[in-house]
Phi, psi and omega in degrees: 000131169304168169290348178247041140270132197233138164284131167243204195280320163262129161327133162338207274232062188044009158318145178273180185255355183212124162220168184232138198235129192212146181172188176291164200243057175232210161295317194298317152338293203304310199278358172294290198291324182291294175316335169249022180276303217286336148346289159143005146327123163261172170284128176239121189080171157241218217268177182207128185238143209182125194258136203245359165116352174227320203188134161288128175245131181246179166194148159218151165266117198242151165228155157268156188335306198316323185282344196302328170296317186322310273245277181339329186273331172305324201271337172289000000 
């Protein structure tokens, strides 16, 4: 992320503060999860993997900053 972008409070174009990004376990995934790191989306948890009998299906879970306290004060 540059110096002039700023994380705000909501995500861009009404995107939720919490997804879960789920798919084949290919490039197309990977730049899906890059693209929203380059968002300002951070990584929550780690990945999750799973073989449907054809292909490995992944998910990782992004949150936006803003929620990252919440997030914290719930585990206490």
């Amino acid at each position: 992320m540059s110096a002039e972008q700023k994380i705000t409070a909501a995500p861009p174009d009404g995107l939720p503060t919490y997804r879960l990004l789920t798919g084949p376990d290919d490039a197309t995934f990977c730049h899906r999860v890059s693209e929203a790191i380059a968002l300002g989306y951070k990584l929550y948890g780690s990945p999750a993997a799973t073989f449907n009998g054809q292909q490995v299906i992944v998910a990782q879970a992004i949150i936006w900053p803003s929620i990252e306290s919440a997030i914290a004060e719930r585990k206490t």
